[in-house]
N, C-alpha and C positions, 0 to 999 in steps of 0.2 A: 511559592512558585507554582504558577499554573499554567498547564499543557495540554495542547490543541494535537489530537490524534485522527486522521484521516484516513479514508480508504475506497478507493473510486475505481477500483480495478474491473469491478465485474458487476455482478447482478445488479447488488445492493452499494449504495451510497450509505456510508457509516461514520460517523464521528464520535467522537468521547473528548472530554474535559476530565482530567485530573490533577489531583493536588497531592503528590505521593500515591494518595489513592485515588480509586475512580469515585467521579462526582457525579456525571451526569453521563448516559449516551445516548443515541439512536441510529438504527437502521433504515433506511426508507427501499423500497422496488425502486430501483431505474437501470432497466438495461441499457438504454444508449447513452446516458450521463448528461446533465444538465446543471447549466452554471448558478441557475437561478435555485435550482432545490437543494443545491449541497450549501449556498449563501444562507437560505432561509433557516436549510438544519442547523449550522453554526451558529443563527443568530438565535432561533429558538432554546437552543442549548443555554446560550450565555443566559440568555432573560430568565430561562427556568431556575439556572443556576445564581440567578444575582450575582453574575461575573461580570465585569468591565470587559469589551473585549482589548481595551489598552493592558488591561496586566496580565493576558498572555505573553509568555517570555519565550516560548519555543514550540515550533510546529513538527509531530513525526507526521510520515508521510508515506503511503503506499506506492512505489514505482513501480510495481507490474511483477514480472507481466501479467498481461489482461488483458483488458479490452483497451483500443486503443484511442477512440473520442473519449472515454470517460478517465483515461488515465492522464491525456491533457487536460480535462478539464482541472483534476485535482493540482495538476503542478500548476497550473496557470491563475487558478486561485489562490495558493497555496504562497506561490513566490508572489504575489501580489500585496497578502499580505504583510509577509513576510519585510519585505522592502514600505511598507509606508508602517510597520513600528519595531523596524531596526532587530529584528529577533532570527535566531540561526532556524532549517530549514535541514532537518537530520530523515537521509534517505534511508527507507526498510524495504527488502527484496520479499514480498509478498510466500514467497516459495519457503524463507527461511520462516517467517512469522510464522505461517502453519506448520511447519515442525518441531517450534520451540513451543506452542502450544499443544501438542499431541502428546496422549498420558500413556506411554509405554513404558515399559523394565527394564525390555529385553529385543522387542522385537527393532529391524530395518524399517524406517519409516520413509516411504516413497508418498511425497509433496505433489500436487495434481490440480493443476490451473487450467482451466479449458480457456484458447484463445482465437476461438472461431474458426471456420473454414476447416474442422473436423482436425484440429491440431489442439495438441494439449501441450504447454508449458510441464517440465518433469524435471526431479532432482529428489537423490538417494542422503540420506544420511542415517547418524549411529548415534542411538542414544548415548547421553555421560553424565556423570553424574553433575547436577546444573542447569543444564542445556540439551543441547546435541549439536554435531560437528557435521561437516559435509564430505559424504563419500564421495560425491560426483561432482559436476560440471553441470548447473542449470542446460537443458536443451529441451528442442521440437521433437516431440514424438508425432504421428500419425496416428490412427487406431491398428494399426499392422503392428507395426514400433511399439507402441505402447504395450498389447497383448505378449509381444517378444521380452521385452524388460520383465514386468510383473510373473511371467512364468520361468523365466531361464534358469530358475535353480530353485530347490526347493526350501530355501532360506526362509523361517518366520517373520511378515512384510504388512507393516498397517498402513493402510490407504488414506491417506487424509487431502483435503481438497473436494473437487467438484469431481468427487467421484459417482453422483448421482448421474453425469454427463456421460457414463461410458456404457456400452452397452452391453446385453448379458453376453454377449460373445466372447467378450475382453475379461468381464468379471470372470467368467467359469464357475466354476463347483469347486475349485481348491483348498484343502482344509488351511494350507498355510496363509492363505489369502483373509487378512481382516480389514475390514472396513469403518473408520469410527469418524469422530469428531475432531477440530472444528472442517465441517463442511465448507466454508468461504472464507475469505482472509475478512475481519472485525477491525474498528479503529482499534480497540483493547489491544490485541495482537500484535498490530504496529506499533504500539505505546512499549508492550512488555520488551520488546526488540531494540524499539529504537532509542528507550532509554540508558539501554547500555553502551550504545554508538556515544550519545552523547558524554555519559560519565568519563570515557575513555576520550573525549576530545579528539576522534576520528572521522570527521564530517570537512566535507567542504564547505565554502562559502554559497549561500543559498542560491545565487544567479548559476551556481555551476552545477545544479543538482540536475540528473539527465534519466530519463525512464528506461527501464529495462523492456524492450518491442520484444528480444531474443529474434528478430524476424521483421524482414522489410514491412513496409505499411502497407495494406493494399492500394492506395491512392498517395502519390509523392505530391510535394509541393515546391513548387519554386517559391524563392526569397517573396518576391511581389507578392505572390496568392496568400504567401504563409501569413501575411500580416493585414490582406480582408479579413484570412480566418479569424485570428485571437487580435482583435484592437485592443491592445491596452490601454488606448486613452480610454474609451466605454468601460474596462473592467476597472480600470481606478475611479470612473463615476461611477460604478456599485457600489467599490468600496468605501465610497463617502456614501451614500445611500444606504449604507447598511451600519454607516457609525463608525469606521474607522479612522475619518480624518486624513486630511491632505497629507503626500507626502510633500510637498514645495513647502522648500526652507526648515524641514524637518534633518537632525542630522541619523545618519544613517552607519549604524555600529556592524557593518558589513563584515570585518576580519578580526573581528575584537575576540570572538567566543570560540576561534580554535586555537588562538594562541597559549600555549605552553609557558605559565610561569617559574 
């Protein structure tokens, strides 16, 4: 079985292929997200890896939050190919990915997504043994807000995310205050997350998978505009451009993969 891991939230465009274990990955720079470099990285992936990209059987998937052109781009690829070879479409909350990737004991792990306009995506949780659980509620912090959380008590607290994004005013000199790895959420990260969604057959059907904004967009769209923006007719001619194959008269196993036997 092999699995296409995505991640378009922010800086970096990142993908991975695995087969239980990781096969291949890449990171590329793109801060504003581009439909054509995250098609190229998948399709470089597969060639590197002499994968077909038909026997991919399941996409995870970064929903945010982040940035918000490049987190459409990934769903809009993502369900795209999703729907032309019948394969489910398992959502990861980018916030949780980097705390189930962050190597603590003991300490409060505060998750840290910068989503522009000097707002940070934030959420608390508790290491256990496994994993870790969520003390909070994903929310918008400010750089005021954020400073406020991260000092309100002197509880031992690892910083993980785009904590590079904050400034020394927020960081301080607090001894309780550490700072580690991973830096950005990785396709890896959505892979080690979202393959437990999957095992657990808790995933909607992939036309229903919806990005976490946490925060209106800065530009709305109405129904009309929304559909100059993402033509799907042009991104199902990539996806034959890029070797996927028509989906016309293809059948399409849409509710097959959450059903409970």
């Amino acid at each position: 079985m092999y699995s296409l891991s995505i991640s378009t939230s922010g800086k970096y465009i990142s993908v991975a292929l695995f087969s239980d274990k990781l096969i291949s990955s890449s990171s590329v720079l793109a801060e504003n997200g581009n439909t054509n470099l995250l098609m190229n990285s998948i399709d470089e992936l597969t060639l590197k890896s002499n994968i077909k990209k038909s026997d991919i059987n399941v996409i995870y998937l970064d929903t945010g939050p982040g940035f918000y052109t490049s987190l459409r781009i990934g769903l809009a690829v993502s369900q795209g190919i999703c729907a032309t070879l019948g394969i489910p479409l398992i959502s990861v909350n980018g916030l949780d990915a980097l705390a189930f990737a962050a190597h603590t004991g003991h300490r409060k792990i505060c998750s840290i997504i910068d989503i522009k306009r000097d707002e940070f995506a934030f959420c608390t949780y508790k290491p256990v043994p496994g994993g870790v659980v969520r003390e909070s509620e994903p929310e918008v912090l400010n750089e005021n807000t954020l400073q406020q959380k991260l000092n309100e008590d002197n509880e031992k607290k690892l910083i993980v995310g785009d904590w590079n994004e904050l400034n020394e005013k927020i960081i301080g000199d607090s001894s309780y205050l550490k700072f580690g790895s991973p830096e950005y959420v990785s396709a890896e990260h959505i892979y080690n997350v979202g393959k437990e969604i999957y095992k657990n057959s808790d995933f909607p059907n992939f036309n229903e998978v919806r990005i976490s904004y946490l925060r209106e967009p800065d530009i709305s769209f109405s129904n009309k505009s929304l559909v100059s923006v993402i033509n799907f007719h042009d991104l199902e001619n990539k996806l034959l451009q890029y070797g996927y194959g028509s989906t016309v008269g293809r059948p399409r196993k849409r509710n097959i993969w959450y059903c409970m036997e």
